[in-house]
C-alpha positions in Angstrom: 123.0 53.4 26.4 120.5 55.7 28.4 118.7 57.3 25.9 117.3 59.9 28.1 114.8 62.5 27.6 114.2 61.8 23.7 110.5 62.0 24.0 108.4 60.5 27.1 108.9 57.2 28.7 105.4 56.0 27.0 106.5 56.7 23.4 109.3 54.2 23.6 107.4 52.0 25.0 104.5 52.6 22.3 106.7 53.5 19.6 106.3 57.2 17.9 106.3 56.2 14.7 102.6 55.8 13.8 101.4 53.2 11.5 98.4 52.6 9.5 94.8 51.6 11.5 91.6 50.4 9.7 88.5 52.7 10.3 85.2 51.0 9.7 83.4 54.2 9.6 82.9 56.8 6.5 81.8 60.0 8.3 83.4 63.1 6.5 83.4 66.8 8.1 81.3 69.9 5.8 83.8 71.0 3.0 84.1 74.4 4.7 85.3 72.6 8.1 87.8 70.5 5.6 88.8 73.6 4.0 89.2 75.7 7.6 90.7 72.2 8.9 93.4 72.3 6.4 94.0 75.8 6.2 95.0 75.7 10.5 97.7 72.3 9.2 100.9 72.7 8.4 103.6 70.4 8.0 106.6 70.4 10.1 109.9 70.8 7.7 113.3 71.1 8.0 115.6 72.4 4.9 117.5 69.8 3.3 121.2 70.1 3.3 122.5 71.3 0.1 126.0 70.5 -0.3 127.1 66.8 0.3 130.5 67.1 1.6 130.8 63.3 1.3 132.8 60.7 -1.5 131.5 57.2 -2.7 133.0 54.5 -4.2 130.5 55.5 -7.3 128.1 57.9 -8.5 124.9 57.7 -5.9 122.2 56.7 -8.0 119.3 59.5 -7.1 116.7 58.5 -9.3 115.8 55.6 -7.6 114.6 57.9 -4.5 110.7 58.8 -5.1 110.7 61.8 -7.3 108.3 63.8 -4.3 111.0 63.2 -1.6 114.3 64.2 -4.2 112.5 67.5 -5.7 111.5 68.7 -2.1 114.1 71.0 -0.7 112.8 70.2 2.6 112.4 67.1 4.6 108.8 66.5 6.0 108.8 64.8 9.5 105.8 65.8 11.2 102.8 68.0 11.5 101.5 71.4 13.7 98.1 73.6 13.4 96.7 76.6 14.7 95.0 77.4 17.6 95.8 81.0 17.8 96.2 83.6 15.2 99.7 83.3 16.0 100.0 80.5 18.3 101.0 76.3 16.8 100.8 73.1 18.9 102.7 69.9 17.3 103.9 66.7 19.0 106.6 67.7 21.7 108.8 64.5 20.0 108.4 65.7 16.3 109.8 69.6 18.1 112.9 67.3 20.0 113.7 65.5 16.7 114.9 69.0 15.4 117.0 70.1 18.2 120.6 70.2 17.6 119.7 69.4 13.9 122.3 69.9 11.0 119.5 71.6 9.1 119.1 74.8 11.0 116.0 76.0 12.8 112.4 73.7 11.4 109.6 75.8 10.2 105.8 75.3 9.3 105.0 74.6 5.3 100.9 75.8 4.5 99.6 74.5 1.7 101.0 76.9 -0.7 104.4 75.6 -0.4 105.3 78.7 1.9 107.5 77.9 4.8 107.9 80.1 8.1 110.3 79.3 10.6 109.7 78.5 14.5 110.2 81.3 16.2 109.8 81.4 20.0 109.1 78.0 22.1 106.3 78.9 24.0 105.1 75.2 26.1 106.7 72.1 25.7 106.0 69.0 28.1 108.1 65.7 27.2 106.0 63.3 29.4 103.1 64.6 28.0 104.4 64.7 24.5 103.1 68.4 23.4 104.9 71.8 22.0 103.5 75.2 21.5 105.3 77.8 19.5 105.3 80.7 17.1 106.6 81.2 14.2 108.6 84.3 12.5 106.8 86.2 9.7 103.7 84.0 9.2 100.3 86.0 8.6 97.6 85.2 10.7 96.1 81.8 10.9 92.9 81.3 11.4 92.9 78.5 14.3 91.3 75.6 14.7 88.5 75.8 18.0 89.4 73.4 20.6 87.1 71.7 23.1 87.5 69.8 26.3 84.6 67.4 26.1 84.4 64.1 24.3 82.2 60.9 24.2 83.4 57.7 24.1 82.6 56.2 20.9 81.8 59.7 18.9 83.0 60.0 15.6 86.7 61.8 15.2 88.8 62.8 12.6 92.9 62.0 12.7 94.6 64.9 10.5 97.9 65.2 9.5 100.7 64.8 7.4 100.1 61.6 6.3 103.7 59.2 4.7 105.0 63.1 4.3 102.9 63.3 1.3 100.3 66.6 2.2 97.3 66.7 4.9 94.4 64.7 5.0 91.7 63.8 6.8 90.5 60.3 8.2 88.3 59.0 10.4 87.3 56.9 12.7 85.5 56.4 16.3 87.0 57.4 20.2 87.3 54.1 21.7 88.4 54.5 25.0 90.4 56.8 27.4 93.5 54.8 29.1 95.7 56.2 31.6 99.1 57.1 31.2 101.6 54.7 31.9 103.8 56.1 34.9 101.6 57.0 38.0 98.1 57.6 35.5 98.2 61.2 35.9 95.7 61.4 33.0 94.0 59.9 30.4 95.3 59.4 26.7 92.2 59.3 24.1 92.6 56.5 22.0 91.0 56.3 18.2 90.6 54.4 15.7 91.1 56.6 12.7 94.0 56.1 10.9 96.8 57.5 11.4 100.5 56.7 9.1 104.4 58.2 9.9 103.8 61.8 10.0 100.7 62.5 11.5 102.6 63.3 14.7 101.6 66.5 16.1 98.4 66.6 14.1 94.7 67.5 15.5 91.9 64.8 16.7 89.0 66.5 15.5 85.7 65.7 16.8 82.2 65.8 14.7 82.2 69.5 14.6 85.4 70.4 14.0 86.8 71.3 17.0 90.2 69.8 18.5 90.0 67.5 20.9 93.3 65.9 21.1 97.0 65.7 19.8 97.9 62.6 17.9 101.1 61.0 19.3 101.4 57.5 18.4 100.0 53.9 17.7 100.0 51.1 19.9 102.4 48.2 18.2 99.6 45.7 19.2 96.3 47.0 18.0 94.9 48.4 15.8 94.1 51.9 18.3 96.1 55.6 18.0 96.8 57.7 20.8 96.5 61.2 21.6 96.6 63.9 24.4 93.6 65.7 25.5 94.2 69.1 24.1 93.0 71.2 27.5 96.5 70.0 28.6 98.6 71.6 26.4 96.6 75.1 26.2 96.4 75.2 30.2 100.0 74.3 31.1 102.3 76.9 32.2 104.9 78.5 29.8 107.8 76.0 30.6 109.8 73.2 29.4 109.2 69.9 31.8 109.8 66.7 31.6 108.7 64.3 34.8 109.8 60.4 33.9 111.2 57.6 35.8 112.6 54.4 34.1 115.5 52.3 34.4 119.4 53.4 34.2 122.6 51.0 34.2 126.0 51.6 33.2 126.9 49.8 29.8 129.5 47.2 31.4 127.5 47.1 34.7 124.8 44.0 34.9 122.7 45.5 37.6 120.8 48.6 37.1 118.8 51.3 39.1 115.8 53.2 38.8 115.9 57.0 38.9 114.1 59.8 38.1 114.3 62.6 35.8 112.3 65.8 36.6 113.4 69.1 35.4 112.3 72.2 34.1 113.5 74.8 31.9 111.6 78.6 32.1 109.8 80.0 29.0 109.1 81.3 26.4 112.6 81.4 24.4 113.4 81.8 20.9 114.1 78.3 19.4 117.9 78.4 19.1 118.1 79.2 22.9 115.8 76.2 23.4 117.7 74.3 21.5 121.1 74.8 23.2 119.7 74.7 26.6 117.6 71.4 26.0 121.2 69.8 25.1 122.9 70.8 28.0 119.9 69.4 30.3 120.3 66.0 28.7 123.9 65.9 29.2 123.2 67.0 32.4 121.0 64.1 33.3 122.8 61.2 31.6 126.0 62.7 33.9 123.5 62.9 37.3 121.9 59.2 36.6 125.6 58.0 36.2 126.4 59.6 39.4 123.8 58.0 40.9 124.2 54.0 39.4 127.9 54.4 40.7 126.8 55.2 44.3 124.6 52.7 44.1 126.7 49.8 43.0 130.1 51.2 44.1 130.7 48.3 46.4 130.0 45.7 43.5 131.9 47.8 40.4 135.3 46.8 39.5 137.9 46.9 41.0 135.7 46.2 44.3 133.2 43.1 43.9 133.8 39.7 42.0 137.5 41.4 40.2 139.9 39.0 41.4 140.1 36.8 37.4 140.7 40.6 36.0 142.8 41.5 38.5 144.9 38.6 38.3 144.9 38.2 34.5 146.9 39.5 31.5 144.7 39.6 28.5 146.0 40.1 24.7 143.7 42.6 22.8 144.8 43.7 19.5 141.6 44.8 18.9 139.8 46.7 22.0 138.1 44.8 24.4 135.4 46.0 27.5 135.7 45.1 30.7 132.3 43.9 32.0 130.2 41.8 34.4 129.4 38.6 33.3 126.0 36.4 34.0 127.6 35.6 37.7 128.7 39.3 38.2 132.1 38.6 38.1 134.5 41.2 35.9 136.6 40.3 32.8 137.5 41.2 29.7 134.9 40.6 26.9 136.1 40.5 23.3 133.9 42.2 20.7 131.6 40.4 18.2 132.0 39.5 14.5 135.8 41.1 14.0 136.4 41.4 10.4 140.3 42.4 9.3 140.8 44.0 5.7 144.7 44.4 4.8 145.8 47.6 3.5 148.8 48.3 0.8 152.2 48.6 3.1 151.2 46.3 5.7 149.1 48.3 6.8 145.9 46.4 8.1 142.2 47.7 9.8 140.5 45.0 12.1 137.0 46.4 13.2 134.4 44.4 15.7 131.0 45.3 18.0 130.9 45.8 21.4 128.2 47.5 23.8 126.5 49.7 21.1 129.6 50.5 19.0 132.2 49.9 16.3 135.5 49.0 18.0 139.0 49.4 15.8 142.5 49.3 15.3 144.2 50.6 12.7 147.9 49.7 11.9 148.9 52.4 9.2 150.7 51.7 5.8 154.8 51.9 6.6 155.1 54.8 4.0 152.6 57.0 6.1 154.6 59.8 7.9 154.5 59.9 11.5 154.9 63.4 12.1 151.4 64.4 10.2 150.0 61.2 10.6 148.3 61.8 13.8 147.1 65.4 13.1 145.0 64.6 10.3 141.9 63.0 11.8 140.0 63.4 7.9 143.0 60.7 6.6 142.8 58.6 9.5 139.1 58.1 8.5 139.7 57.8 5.3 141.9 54.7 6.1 138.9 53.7 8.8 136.2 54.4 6.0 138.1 50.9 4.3 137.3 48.9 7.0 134.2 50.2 8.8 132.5 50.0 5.6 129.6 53.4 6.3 127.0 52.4 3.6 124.3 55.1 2.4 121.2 53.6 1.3 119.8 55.0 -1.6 116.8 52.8 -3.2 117.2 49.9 -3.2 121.2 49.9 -3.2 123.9 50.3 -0.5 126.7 52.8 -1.8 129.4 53.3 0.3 131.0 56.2 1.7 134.7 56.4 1.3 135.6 59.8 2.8 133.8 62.1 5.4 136.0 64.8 4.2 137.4 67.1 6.8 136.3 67.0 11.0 134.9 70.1 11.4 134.8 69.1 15.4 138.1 67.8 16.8 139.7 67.6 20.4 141.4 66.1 23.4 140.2 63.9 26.0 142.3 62.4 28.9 140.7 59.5 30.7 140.6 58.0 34.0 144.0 55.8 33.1 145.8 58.6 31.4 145.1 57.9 28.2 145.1 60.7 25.5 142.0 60.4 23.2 141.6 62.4 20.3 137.7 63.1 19.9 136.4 64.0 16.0 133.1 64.3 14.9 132.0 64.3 11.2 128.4 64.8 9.8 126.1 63.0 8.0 124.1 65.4 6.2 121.9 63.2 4.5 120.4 61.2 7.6 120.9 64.4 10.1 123.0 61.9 12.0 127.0 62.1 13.3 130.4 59.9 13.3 131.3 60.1 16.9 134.9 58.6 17.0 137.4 58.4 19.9 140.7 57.3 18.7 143.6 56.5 20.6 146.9 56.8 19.4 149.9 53.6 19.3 152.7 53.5 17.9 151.8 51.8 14.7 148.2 54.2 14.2 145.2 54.0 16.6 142.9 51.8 18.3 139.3 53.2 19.5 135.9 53.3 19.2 133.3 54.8 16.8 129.4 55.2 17.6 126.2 57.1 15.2 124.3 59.2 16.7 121.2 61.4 15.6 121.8 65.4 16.1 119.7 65.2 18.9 121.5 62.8 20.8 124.8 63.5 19.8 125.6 64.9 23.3 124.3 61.4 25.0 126.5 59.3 22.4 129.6 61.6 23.1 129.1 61.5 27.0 128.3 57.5 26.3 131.8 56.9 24.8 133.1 58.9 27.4 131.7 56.3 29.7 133.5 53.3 27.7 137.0 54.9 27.8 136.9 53.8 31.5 136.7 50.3 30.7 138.1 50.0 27.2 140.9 47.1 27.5 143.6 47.6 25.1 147.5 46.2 23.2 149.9 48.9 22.5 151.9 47.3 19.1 154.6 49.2 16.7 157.5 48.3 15.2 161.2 49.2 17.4 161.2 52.9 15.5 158.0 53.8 15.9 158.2 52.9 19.3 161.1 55.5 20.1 158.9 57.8 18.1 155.7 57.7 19.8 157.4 57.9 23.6 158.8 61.3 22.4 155.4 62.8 22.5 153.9 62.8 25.9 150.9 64.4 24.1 150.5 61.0 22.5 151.4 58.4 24.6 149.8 57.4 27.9 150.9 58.7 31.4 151.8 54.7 32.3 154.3 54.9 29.5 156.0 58.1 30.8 158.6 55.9 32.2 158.6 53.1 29.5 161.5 53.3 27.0 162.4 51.2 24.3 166.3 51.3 22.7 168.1 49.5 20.7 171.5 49.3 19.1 174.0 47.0 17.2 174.0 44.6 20.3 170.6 44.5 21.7 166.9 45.9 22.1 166.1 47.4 25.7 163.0 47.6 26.9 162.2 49.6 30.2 159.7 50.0 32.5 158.7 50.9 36.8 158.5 46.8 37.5 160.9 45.7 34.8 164.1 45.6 32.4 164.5 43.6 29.7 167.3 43.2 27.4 167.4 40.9 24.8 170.9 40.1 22.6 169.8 41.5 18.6 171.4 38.0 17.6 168.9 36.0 19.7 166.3 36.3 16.7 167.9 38.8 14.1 165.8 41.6 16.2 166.2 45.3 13.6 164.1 48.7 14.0 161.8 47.0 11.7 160.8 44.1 14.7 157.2 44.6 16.5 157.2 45.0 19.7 153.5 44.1 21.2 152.6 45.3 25.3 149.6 44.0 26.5 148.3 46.0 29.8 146.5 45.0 32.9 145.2 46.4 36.2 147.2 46.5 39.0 145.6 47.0 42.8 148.4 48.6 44.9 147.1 49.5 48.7 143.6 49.9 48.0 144.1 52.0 44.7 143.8 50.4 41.0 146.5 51.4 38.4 146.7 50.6 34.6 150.2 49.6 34.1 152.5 47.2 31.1 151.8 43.1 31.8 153.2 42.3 29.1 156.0 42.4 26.8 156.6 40.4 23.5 159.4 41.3 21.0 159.0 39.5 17.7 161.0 39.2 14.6 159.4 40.7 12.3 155.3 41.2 11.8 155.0 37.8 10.9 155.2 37.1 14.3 157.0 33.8 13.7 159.9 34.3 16.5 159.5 36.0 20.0 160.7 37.0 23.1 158.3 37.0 25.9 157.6 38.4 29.4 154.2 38.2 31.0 153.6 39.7 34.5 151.2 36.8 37.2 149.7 39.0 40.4 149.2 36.4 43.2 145.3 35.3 42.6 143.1 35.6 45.7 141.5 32.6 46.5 137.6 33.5 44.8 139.9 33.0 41.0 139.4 30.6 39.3 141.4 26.8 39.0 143.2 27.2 36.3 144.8 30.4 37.1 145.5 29.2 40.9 147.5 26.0 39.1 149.7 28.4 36.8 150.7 30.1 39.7 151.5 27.4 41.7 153.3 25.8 38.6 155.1 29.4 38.6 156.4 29.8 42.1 157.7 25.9 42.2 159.1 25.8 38.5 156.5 23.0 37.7 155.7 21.9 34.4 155.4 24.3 31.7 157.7 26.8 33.6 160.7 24.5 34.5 163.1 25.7 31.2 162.3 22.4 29.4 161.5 22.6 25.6 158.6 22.3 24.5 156.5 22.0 20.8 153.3 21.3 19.4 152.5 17.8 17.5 153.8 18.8 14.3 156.9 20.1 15.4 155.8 23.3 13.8 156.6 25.7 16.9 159.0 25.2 19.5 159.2 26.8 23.1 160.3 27.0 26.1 159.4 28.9 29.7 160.7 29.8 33.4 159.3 31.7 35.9 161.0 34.7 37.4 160.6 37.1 40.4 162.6 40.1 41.9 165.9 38.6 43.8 165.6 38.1 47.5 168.4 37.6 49.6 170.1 34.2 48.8 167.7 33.4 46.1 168.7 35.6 43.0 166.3 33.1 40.8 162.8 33.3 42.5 161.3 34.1 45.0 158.7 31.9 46.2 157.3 34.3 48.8 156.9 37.2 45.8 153.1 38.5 45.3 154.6 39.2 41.8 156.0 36.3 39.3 157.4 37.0 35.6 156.9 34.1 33.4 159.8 35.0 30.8 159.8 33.0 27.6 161.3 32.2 23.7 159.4 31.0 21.0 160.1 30.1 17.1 158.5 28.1 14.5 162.2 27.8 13.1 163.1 24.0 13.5 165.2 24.2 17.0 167.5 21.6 19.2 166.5 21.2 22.7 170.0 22.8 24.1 169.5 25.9 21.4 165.8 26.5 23.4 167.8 26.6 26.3 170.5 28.8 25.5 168.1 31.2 24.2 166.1 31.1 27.3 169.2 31.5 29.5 170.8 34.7 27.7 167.0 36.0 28.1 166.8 35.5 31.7 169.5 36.8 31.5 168.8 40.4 30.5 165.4 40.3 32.4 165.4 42.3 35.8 162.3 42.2 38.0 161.8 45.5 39.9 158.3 44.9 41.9 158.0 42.7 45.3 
């Protein structure tokens, strides 16, 4: 995912969280310049949430957190001082970590333990990693005096808001100035005080006391800090801006593109405004640098390029699936990693895998579950989720996990490119400042979809990110024969491919309907009830130049134990870049060769039996197949029941019987 715009290019690259250097050096400023040093210091706060809306499986053990971190009401994350009476500068990445936040607005804590909140955003540069602000209330500081000169190897002093655990003071030497990463527009002081995770923000004081730079970061390979020249931040103009290039790509796309992103928003503003308005502008960008990887690559993405395996395949996926590129840019369907199934009471059943940065899922809900309130009750649904996507908090040493995110305080509708009706909920989690993000679409036996964390800042990137997956997310509709007829009555549910699907069934058979096909099947043929499953597996169709999502599959089975089946599997006419293997089905297909010539088959341990034709729309003297069809049906019965030869065949001709092909 294009994590766009979260601080500047150089601090991913660096890393923002600083860690510890070793300082050879043991100069120490006056006491009066410590105590005016930490007088102009604050730390940068953010009120702790109070009320955990949250369950877990047991009691969260809260005495193994440090006592200073669970008796502080607020959370400490970075540092700011004065350089004006009423005028702070802090890193522009410690400012950004707060927008959006499920804390409210961050303030300022002095020494005294009073905390004033940020009032108006003054400066703020995300390349150059900076903020300037004021705050609401505060008395007057008394500000530290900055200066633009510096000598290479002077003494300094890194202060800041060490671990979270109150200001100090370090020291160390200036080591070197190196230019900034992107096009070297300036210089970066580099230092060798030390500098630990919260020093963000702070000043780099030289021998006298007076600011010379902003601490940012650490380099991950030395044992040398960064900061920014302060003359920067006190000369810049009262805007936001941000001015960084790096690299974009679509998640399913291999290729990728470089673009730029350089944008301003006009201050000053109080910090709520900011806060809105910086969200919007990375929406905003994440959209435009989509824009611009798909114009790039539009004659390469599917269904254009290497499509013609996808195109010409049917794939199964009970549990979402991705199409992507793989290594030789060619386009399939890739399964997700490490799927781990957990069975619920009722037959109900959660199966829950990664793919592309997220949590993919189905959900097949317990048989007592009502359908009519089943689907507008995204807090239950989770609930249900929550016993398969196993959300841990860590607390200590100990992983407790969450088994309810209580009610969705942000639900709604999404329709995507293929017609697909997602229902969109986001829960928080208070105690990381973080969100569940999870699109779910419905089926008739629960949901399928996808589920992604992201911090408050970027929960408008992870939303617009999932967005992005919905347009490749590969996906099996499955639900027993009544909850079928159930979910077709609600077009607000079901897909728009399904609006002319139907599924019946009465004391003599099950019908199943679609645009390309009919199918009925005899009830006697496998003791078919309401309670059988009825499993379609989708595909891509490309129809004169324009790509559809449409049924390619059909399989009836008994009962959930999938032991006995009716099947029907559409085969588009490959093009000649597929591959072998599905260039020899089809050719097996349109000449009833082996494996499609109505001949039993079984495995070695005569523990399945089956048997298969192949099928097309009638032509005119041919009401069988057609061997000039670009479409072919391969229409089959299976059973792990011990079966005859001539009682395989009999099945198979009552089903081909019953089976219409509509599509040339």
């Amino acid at each position: 995912m294009n994590r766009l715009i979260r601080h500047a290019a150089w601090v991913s690259a660096l890393s923002a969280t600083l860690g510890a250097a070793a300082s050879g050096h043991a100069a120490t400023l006056s006491t009066d310049a410590q105590k005016a040093v930490r007088a102009a210091t604050f730390e940068v706060v953010l009120h702790k949430q109070e009320i955990d809306p949250l369950n877990y499986e047991k009691p969260l053990p809260l005495d193994l957190i440090p006592y200073q971190i669970r008796s502080d009401k607020y959370w400490s994350i970075g540092t700011a001082f004065a350089v004006a009476p009423d005028t702070y500068v802090s890193a522009a990445h410690v400012l950004l970590a707060t927008v959006g936040s499920q804390y409210g607005t961050p303030g300022l804590r002095d020494s005294a333990g009073h905390v004033y909140l940020i009032d108006r955003v003054l400066k703020v540069s995300v390349h150059q990693d900076f903020a300037v602000f004021t705050l609401a209330g505060a008395p007057p500081a008394v500000p530290l005096p900055v200066s633009g000169t510096h000598t290479i190897d002077d003494t300094v002093f890194a202060v800041g808001n060490a671990l979270g655990e109150g200001v100090v003071v370090r020291d160390g030497v200036l080591t070197s100035e190196t230019p900034e990463d992107q096009d070297g527009r300036w210089k970066w002081l580099r230092f060798s005080a030390a500098a630990s995770p919260g020093n963000s923000g702070g000043p780099l004081l030289d021998a006298a006391g007076h600011v010379i730079g902003i601490v940012l970061a650490k380099s991950p390979n030395e044992n040398l800090n960064y900061a920014l020249p302060i003359p920067m931040a006190m000369d810049a103009p009262q805007q936001a801006s941000l001015d960084l290039r790096y690299s974009a790509r679509l998640p399913y796309a291999r290729q990728s593109q470089v673009v730029t992103a350089k944008e301003q928003l006009a201050l000053p503003k109080p910090f709520a405004d900011f806060s809105r308005e910086y969200l919007e502008l990375q929406r905003k960008i994440a959209q435009r640098d989509r824009a611009q990887v798909e114009a790039a690559l539009a004659s390469q993405l599917f269904p254009h390029g290497r499509s013609g395996k996808l195109l010409a395949t049917v794939y199964s996926a009970p549990v979402p699936t991705f199409v992507q590129q793989d290594s030789e840019d060619i386009w399939d369907d890739v399964a997700p990693d490490k799927v781990e199934t957990q069975e619920l009471p009722g037959r109900g059943l959660i199966a829950v895998g990664g793919s592309l940065g997220v949590q993919v899922f189905r959900l097949r809900r317990p048989q007592q579950t009502n359908d009519a309130t089943f689907y507008k009750d995204p807090g239950a649904f989770m609930d249900l989720l929550l016993k398969g996507m196993k959300l841990p908090r860590i607390v200590g040493n100990e992983a407790i996990r969450i088994t309810s995110l209580g009610h969705a305080p942000q639900l709604r509708t999404f329709e995507d490119k293929q017609g697909r009706r997602w229902q969109i909920s986001t829960w928080p989690l208070g105690y990381t400042d973080s969100y569940v993000v999870c699109y779910a679409l419905p089926t008739p036996e629960g949901y399928v979809g996808m589920a992604g964390l992201a911090p408050s800042p970027e929960l408008a990137v992870m939303d617009t990110y999932l967005s992005e997956l919905t347009e490749n997310l590969y996906v099996s509709y499955s639900g027993t024969l009544s909850q079928w007829t159930a979910f077709l009555s609600h077009p607000e549910l079901r897909p728009r491919s399904f609006d002319k699907f139907a599924v019946t069934f009465d004391d003599a058979q099950v019908g199943v309907r679609s645009a390309r096909v009919t199918l009925q099947v005899p009830r006697d043929l496998a003791g078919f009830s309401a309670a059988s499953e009825l499993t379609v597996d989708m595909t891509y169709i490309l129809e004169n130049g324009k790509l559809s999502w449409d049924i390619g599959a059909l399989y009836l089975y008994k009962d959930l134990d999938e032991h006995t089946y009716a099947g029907l599997r559409r085969q588009a006419k490959p093009t000649d870049e597929t591959a072998h293997e599905q260039l020899d089905t089809w050719e097996q297909m349109r000449t009833h060769g082996p494996g499609f010539n109505r001949l039993a088959g079984h495995d070695s341990d005569f523990k399945n039996y089956w048997i298969h034709d192949s099928l097309s729309a009638p032509a005119a003297g041919n009401p069988g197949l057609d061997p000039a069809a670009a479409v072919l049906y391969d229409v089959y019965y299976s059973t792990t029941a011990n079966s005859y030869p001539q009682d395989l065949e009999e099945a198979e001709r009552r089903l081909i019987h019953g089976t219409h092909i509509l599509e040339r």
